[in-house]
C-alpha positions, -999 to +999 in steps of 0.1 A: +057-022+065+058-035+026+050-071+040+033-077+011+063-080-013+081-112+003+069-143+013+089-155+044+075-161+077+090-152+108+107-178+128+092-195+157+098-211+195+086-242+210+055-228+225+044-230+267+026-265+264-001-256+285-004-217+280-010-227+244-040-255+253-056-226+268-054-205+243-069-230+220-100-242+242-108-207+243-110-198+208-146-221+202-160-203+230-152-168+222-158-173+183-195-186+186-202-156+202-194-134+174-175-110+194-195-099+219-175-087+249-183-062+278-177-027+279-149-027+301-119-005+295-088-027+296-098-061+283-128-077+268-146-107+280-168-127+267-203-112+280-222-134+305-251-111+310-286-123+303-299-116+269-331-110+284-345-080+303-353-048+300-313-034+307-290-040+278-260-059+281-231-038+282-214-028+248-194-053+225-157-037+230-132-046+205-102-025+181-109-045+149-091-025+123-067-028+086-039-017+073-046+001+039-007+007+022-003+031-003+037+021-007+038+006-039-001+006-046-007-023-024-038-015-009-049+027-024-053+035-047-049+003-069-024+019-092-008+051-096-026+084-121-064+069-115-083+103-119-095+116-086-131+100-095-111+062-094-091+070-066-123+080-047-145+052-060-117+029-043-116+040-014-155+038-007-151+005-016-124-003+008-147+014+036-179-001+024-161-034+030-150-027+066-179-017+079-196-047+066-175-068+082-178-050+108-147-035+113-141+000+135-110+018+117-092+019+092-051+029+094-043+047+067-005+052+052-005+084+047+038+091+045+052+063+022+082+080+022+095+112+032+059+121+009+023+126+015-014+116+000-026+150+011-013+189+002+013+194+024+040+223+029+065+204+040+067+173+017+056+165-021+024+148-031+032+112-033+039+092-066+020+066-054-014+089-060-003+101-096+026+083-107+051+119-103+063+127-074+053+165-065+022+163-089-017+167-070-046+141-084-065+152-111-092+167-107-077+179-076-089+167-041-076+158-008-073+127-005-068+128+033-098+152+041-121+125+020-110+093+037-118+111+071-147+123+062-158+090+048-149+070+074-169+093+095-201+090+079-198+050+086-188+052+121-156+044+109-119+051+128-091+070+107-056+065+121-031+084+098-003+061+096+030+075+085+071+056+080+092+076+105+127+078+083+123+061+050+130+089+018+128+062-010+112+031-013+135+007-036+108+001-060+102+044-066+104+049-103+094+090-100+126+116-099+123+136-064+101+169-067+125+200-058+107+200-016+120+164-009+141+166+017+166+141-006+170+177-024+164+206+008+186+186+028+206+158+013+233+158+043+205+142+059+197+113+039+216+084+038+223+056+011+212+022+021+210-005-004+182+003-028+166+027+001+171+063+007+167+066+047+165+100+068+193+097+092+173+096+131+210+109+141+204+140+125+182+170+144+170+179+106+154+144+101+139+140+132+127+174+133+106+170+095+091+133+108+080+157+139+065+185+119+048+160+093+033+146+121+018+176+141+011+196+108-017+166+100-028+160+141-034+201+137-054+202+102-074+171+099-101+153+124-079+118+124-088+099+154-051+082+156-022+085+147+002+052+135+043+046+130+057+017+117+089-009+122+113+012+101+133+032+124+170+024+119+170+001+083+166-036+085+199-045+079+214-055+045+240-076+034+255-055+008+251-022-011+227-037-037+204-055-016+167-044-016+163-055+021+162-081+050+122-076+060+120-113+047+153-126+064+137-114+099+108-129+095+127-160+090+148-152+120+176-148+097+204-124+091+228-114+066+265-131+064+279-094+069+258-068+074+262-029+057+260-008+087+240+026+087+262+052+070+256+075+101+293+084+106+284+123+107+260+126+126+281+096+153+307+119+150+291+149+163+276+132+194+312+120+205+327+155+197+302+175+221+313+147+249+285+118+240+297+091+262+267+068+249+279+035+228+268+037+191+236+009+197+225+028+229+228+062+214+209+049+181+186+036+207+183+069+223+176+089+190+144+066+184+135+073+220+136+107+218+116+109+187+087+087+202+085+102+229+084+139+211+054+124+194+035+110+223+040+148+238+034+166+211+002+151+194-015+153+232-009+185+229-027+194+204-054+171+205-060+153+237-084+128+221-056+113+194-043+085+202-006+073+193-001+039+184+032+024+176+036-012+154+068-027+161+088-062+147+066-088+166+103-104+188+109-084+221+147-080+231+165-108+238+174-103+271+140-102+281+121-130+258+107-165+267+127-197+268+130-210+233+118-178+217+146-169+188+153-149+158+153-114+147+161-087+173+149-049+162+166-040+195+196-042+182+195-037+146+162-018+141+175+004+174+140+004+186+139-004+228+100-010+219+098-024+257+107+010+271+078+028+256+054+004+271+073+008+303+073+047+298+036+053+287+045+066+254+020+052+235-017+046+238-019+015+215+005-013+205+006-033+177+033-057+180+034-076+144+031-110+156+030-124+120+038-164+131+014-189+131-001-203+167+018-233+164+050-224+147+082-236+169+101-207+180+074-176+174+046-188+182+014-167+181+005-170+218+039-169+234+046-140+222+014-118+225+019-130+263+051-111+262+039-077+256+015-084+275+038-091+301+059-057+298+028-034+290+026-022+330+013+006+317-020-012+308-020+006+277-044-009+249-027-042+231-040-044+198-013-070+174-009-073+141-020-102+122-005-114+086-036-120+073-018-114+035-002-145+041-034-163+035-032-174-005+007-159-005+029-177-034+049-197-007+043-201+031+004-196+030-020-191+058-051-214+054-082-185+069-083-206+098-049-197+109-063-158+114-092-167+125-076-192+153-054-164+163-086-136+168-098-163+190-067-169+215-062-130+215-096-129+232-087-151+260-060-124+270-076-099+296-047-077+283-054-077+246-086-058+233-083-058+196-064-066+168-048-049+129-052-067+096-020-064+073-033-056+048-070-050+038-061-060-002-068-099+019-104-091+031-110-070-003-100-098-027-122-125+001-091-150+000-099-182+002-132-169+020-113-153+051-138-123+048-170-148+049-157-165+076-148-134+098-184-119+094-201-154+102-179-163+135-156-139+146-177-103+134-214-111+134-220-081+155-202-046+155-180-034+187-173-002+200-137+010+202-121+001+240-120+036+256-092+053+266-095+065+302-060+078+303-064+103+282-099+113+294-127+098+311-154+128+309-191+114+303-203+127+273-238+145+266-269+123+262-286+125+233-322+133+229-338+102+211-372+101+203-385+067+186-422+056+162-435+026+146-428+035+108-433+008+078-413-020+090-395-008+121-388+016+139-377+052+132-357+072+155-348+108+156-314+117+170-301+147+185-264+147+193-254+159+229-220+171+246-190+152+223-210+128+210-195+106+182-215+076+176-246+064+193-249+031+207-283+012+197-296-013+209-327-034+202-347-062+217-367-087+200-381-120+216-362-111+247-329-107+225-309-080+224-290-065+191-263-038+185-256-014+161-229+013+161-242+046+142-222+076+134-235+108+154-238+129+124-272+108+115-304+127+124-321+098+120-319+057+117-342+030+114-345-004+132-359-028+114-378-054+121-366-090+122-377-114+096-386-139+122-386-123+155-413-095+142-409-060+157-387-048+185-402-040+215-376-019+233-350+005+217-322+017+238-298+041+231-266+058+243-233+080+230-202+078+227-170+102+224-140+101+207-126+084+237-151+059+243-166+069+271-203+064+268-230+087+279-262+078+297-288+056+281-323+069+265-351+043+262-360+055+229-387+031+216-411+002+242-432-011+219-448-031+253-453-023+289-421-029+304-421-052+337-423-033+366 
């Protein structure tokens, strides 16, 4: 997912006519509302309660999250051996940010390659954090533990986002420390171009992605866990290419393509009587892998969610008319449609990085297609390119993303959406971070829960609310899994929200410069799953009507 270094965009159909009108009309409707959609569990709407009255609409639902890469310092930190104090002061910053644009999570790489951003037993501190492979930030921290914790104390999500197979990214500079598995178990690495790629053929490989994995679901408090596109290598065209990301986009592919040197590990399956193809035993190897995954982080921690971002084109067997281009089927080797159709994941982020009117991808056509082979009603969260917007060639004007937010909200069957990356909404190109907090974020939303994986009301908390300076204070009491409250407040017959994270003891509404004080505070909980608890009147600063 190093999107960032090229510059292509993916190629495009000639969109459904009418499907696409919709879309459009929609996206005026949805966006003056700044987000505000019902608490349902499998697809947002725009609310149509009453503002009014003394019963709160229900909650704003809505996955608005970023990528934050630490491949090749594109996101965190900003460059590698900043001293622990840097690193740290970045990634505040980065959080700071999101939660005041009101984003819910954050998906953090946290496996470049075959390496990690937190002490780890299995695979060397990343060079990415200190420029030397194998060598711990200075002073040492963990890197991990304080982004969690962080994004905690802001209400914040933290999906630990790891590459499945890559061992070397083509632009590593740092020699491998001695526990890379380039070094504990080079017959299962393969040459690739400028890559080094763990073969998904071999048991070793797939076993150390499963392990990484696991290991951090076990020792940290991440609320998700993330893979990327790279299974099998985006194919190259010869030995010295640095890779095809860009071609794909582009719908392209190379004149003759390098196949994967997996001739070993092929060779085995045929000798103990394999009677699988070579694409549909690739295939298979990815399979098995995801769905070890999806089995073995539930069972650990029910409440983690697995979440899976694929190449934005389905197969093509299966796509639109006039849909064309790249298919990761069969040359990433990832049957992406069959772990919708087999419940393996809880989230999907299809990268639909096309614009809404691009002949041959567009936007809308293709969100409609995983929508359309999601039966399993998991959540549909997609990718946007928002690093396109200011990119050397091929540029996104902030409209584009913001367009795109708005059609995906006219999809019962999409709830949310991922920014690549968050260096865009840091850096405020061309103003796409003011325009997302004035239109499409101008309130905060609640993750969409996750019913499949538990639907257990939490606690209530015990709220108790006073008139202090200019507002009101209220004291909170967590209850039974409670991980943020829900608050709401009415002024003038209008009602606000606010997310807050359940470690507060306290928190202050304040009053409105015009609308005065608040005369009702409301107040609820909510669990890792998003299941919300019963709601406390906290705060009537006026008889309520009988």
């Amino acid at each position: 997912m190093q999107r960032i270094q090229f510059e292509s965009s993916k190629v495009v159909l000639q969109p459904d006519q009418k499907r696409r009108a919709f879309a459009l009309a929609g996206v005026a409707g949805a966006l003056a509302l700044g987000g505000l959609f019902t608490g349902c569990t499998t697809a947002p709407t725009v609310a149509t309660a009453p503002i009014g009255g003394d019963v709160p609409p229900p909650a704003p639902r809505e996955f608005r999250a970023a990528w934050v890469s630490t491949v090749a310092n594109i996101d965190w930190p900003s460059k590698p051996n900043l001293n622990a104090a840097r690193q740290q002061a970045e990634a505040i910053a980065i959080l700071d940010r999101a939660k005041a644009l009101n984003l819910n999570a954050i998906v953090l790489q946290v496996r470049p390659a075959a390496d990690a951003i937190y002490p780890s037993k299995i695979e060397p501190w990343s060079e990415y954090l200190t420029g030397l492979q194998g060598a711990a930030p200075q002073p040492y921290y963990d890197p991990l533990e304080f982004w969690v914790t962080q994004a905690h104390a802001r209400g914040l999500e933290l999906h630990a986002w790891f590459n499945p197979y890559r061992a070397r990214n083509n632009g590593a500079r740092s020699p491998f420390a001695p526990n890379h598995i380039a070094r504990t178990n080079p017959a299962a690495v393969k040459s690739y171009g400028k890559f080094l790629w763990m073969d998904p053929g071999e048991d070793a490989a797939v076993k150390q992605t499963l392990d990484v994995v696991l290991d951090v679901v076990r020792r940290y408090d991440i609320d998700g866990v993330h893979i990327d596109d790279y299974f099998y290598p985006y194919p190259i065209e010869t030995p010295t290419a640095s890779g095809a990301e860009g071609a794909a986009l582009e719908g392209r592919s190379g004149k003759t393509e390098l196949d994967f040197p997996d001739e070993p590990s092929w060779q085995r399956y045929v000798a103990t009587g394999g009677k699988l193809d070579r694409a549909s035993w690739r295939r298979q190897n990815v399979n098995r892998l995801i769905q070890a995954l999806y089995e073995g982080i539930h069972r650990e921690k029910s409440w983690v969610r697995f979440g899976i971002s694929p190449f934005g084109l389905g197969r093509p067997d299966r796509r639109p008319p006039g849909i064309n281009g790249f298919s990761q089927y069969d040359k990433l080797y990832a049957d992406a449609e069959l772990w919708l159709q087999n419940g393996w994941v809880d989230y999907f982020t299809p990268q639909l990085y096309w614009g809404i009117r691009q002949p041959g991808q567009a936007y809308g056509v293709l969100l409609d297609y995983w929508i359309g082979q999601n039966s399993r009603s998991r959540h549909m969260w997609p990718g946007l390119y928002t690093s396109r917007i200011g990119a050397p060639t091929r540029d996104y004007p902030p409209q584009e993303i913001v367009e795109q937010i708005g059609v995906t909200r006219t999809r019962p069957g999409a709830t949310g959406h991922v920014h690549f990356s968050m260096v865009a909404l840091m850096q405020n190109r061309k103003g796409i971070g003011d325009q997302l907090r004035s239109s499409a974020y101008v309130g905060p939303a609640l993750v969409p829960a996750t019913p499949w994986l538990g639907n257990d009301i939490p606690g209530t908390p015990a709220v108790t609310g006073a008139r202090k300076g200019n507002g009101v204070y209220l004291k909170l009491a967590a209850g039974k899994a409670n991980a943020l409250y829900a608050v709401w407040s009415r002024y003038g017959g209008q009602w606000r929200f606010a997310v807050v994270p359940a470690s507060r003891v306290d928190w202050t509404v304040p009053d409105d410069v015009k609308l005065g004080q608040p005369d009702l505070v409301v107040v609820s909980a909510v669990d890792r799953l998003g299941n919300e608890s019963a709601r406390v009147q906290a705060w009537a600063g006026k008889p309520l009507k009988a």
